[in-house]
C-alpha positions in Angstrom: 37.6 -19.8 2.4 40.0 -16.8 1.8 41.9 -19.2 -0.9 39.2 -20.3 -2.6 37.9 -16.6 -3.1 41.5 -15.1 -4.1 41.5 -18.0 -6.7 38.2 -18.3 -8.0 38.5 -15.7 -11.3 35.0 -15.1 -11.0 34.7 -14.1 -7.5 38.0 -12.1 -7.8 36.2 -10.4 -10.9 32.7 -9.7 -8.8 34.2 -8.4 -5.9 36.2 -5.7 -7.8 33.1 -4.8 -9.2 31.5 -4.7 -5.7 34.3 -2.5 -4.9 33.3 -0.1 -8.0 29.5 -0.3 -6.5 30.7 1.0 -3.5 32.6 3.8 -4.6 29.8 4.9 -6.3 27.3 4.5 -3.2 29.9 6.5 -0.9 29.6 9.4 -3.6 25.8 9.5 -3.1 26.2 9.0 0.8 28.9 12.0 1.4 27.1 14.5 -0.9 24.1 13.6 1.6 26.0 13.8 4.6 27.4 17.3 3.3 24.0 18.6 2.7 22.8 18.0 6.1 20.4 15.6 4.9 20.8 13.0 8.2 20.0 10.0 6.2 23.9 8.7 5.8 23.8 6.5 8.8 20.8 4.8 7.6 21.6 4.2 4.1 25.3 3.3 4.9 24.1 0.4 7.0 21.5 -0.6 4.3 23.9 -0.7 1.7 26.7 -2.9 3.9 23.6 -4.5 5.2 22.3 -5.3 1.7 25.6 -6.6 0.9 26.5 -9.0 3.4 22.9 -10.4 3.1 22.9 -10.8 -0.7 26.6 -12.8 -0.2 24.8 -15.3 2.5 22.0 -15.6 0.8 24.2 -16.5 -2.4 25.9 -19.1 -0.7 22.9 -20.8 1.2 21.5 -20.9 -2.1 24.4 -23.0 -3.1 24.2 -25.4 -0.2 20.3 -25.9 -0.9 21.0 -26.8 -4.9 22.2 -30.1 -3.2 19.4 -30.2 -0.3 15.6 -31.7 -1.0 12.8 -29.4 -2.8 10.4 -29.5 0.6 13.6 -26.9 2.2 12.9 -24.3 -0.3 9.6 -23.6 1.1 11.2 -23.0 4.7 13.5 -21.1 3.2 10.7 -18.8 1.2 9.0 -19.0 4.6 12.0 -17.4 6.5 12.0 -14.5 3.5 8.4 -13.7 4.1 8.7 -13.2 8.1 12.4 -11.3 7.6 10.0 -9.2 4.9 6.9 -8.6 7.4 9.8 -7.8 9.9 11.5 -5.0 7.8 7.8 -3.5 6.5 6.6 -4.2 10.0 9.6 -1.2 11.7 8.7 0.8 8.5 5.0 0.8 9.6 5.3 3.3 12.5 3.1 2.5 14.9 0.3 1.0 13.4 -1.4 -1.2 15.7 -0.8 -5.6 15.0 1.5 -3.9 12.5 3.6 -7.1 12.4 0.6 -9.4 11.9 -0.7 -7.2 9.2 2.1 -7.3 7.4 3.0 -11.0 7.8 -0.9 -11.7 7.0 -0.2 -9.6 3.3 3.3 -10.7 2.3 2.2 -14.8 3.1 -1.5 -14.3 1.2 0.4 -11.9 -1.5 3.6 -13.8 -2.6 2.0 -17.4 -1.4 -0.9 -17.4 -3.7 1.7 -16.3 -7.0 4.3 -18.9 -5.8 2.0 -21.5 -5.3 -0.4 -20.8 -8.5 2.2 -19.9 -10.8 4.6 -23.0 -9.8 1.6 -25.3 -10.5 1.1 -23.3 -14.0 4.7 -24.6 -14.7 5.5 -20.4 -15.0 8.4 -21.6 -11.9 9.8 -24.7 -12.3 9.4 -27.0 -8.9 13.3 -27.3 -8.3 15.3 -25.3 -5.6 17.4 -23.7 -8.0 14.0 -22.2 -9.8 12.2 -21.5 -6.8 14.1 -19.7 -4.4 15.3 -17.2 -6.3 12.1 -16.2 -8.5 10.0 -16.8 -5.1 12.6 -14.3 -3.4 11.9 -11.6 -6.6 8.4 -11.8 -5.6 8.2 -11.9 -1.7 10.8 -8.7 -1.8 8.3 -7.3 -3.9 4.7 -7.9 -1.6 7.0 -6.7 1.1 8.0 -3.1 -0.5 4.2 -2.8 -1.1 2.6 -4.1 2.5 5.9 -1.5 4.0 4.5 1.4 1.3 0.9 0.8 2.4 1.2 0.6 5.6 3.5 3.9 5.5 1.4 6.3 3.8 -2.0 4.8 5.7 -0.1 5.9 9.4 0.9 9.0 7.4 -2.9 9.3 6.3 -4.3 8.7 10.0 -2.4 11.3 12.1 -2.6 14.0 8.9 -6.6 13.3 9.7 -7.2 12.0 13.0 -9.7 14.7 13.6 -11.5 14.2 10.8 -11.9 10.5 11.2 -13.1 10.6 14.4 -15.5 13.3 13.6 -16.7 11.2 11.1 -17.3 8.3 13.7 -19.3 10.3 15.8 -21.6 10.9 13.3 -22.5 7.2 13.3 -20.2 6.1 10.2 -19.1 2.8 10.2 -15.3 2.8 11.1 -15.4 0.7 7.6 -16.4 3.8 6.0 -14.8 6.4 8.0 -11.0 5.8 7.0 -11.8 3.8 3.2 -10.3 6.6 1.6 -7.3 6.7 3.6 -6.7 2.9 3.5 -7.8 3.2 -1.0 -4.5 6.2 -0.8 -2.0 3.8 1.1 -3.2 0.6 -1.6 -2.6 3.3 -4.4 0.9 4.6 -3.0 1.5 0.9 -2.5 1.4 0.0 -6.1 2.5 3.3 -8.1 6.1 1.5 -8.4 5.1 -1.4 -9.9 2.4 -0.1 -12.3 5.0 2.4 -13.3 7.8 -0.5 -13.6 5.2 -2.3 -16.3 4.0 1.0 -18.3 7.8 1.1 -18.8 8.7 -2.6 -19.8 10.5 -3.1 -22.9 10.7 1.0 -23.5 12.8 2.7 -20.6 14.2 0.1 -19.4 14.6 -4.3 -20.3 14.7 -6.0 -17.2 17.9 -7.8 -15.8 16.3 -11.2 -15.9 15.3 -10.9 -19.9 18.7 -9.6 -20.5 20.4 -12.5 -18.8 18.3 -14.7 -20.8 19.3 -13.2 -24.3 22.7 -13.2 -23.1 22.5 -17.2 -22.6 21.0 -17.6 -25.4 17.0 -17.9 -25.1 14.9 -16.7 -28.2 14.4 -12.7 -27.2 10.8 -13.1 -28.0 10.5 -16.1 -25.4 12.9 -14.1 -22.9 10.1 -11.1 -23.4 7.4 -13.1 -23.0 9.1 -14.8 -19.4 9.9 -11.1 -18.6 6.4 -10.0 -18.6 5.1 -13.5 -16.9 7.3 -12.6 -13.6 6.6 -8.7 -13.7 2.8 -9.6 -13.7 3.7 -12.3 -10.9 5.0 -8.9 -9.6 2.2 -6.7 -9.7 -0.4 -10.0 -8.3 1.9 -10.3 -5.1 2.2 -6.6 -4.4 -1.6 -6.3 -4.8 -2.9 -8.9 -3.0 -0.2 -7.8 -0.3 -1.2 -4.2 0.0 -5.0 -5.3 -0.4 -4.6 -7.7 2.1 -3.2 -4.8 4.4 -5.7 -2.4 3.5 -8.2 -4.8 4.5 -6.4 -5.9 8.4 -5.9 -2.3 9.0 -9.7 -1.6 9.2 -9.7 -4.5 12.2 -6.5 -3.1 14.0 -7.0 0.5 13.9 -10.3 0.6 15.8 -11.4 -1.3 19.4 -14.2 -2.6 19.4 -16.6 0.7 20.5 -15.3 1.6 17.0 -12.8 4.3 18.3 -9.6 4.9 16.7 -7.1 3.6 18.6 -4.2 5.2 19.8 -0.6 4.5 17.2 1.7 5.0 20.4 1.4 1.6 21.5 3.0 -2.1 21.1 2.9 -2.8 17.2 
């Protein structure tokens, strides 16, 4: 495998680009490490992390361009339980926080792979598929992990409150809908922002790539916005989806506010 890498142009080219990536990424991680910051450990091991998953996943995607259609749905399905996984441990300790997040990323992402493939916006073949189906589980699991980080922030910051608000006779529904509307809203504020800035601060790698290989720019643009709008449907149903579990989970069933120190 060595051989083939060390004379393969390409992948000579790429990974001396990797190496440029890198050096860049260790600037950022020993400023942080000089300013006390304690977050080098954790980003070091997501970027080598990140790597060494983006290579394997590269090269399973080769291996499936020459394996039947019906294996890119197990492999979508293996992205959406690593995805409830990572938004899951992000999740503190939100009650069923793994079955929340599961629940949102499979509804979320499911419903725009499934709808848009059958609108012909993804073409049925592995080689579509995975990769566009990957863009959009990645992105209902950054929103399911942001909602269900900012509702656990939004709990302990009012505990008090909520359960004041439950002895008054408020229906637990009630009592923490503003707290689950903020974590849907934090949820989303990345991807709204990414689509108030299409096409003006910034042209999306996927368009580019398309002008670069010669589609017309205007059908490139218009296949741009299609995906980030597949985009924005997954992350919302996801962090909806969440909002909605969370209301089940967080109380028992006298309607008290369960503890967040327990199994997830």
């Amino acid at each position: 495998m060595i051989d083939s890498i060390l004379s393969d142009p390409a992948l000579t080219r790429g990974l001396g680009q990797v190496a440029a990536a890198l050096a860049l990424a260790a600037v950022v991680v020993g400023i942080v490490s000089l300013r006390g910051l304690g977050l080098e450990h954790e980003w070091s091991i997501a970027i080598g992390r990140g790597f060494v998953q983006i290579v394997l996943m590269g090269s399973v995607i080769g291996l499936l361009l020459s394996v039947p259609f019906a294996a890119s749905g197990l492999v979508l399905l293996g992205m959406m339980l690593g995805g409830a996984w990572i938004a899951h441990s992000r999740a503190g300790e939100i009650p069923g926080a793994f079955r929340i997040a599961t629940a949102g990323i499979v509804l979320g992402a499911g419903v725009v792979i499934v709808t848009m493939t059958a609108a012909g916006a993804i073409e049925a073949t592995v080689r579509d598929l995975v990769p566009i189906g990957s863009m959009i589980v990645a992105n209902g699991m950054k929103a399911s992990s942001l909602a269900l980080d900012r509702f656990g922030d939004e709990v302990e910051s009012h505990r008090e409150e909520i359960e004041a608000t439950l002895a008054l006779g408020v229906a637990p529904s009630r009592a923490i809908a503003r707290h689950v509307e903020r974590g849907v809203r934090a949820a989303l504020i990345p991807t709204v922002d990414s689509l108030r800035s299409l096409g003006w601060v910034w042209i999306p790698g996927l368009m580019a790539g398309m002008i670069l290989s010669g589609e017309d720019p205007i059908y490139a643009a218009e296949y741009q916005f299609v995906v980030m709008a597949m985009i924005f449907a997954a992350a919302g149903l996801a962090s909806l989806t969440c909002g909605l579990l969370v209301e089940r989970y967080a109380f028992t069933d006298a309607h008290q506010l369960r503890s967040f120190g327990g199994e997830s």
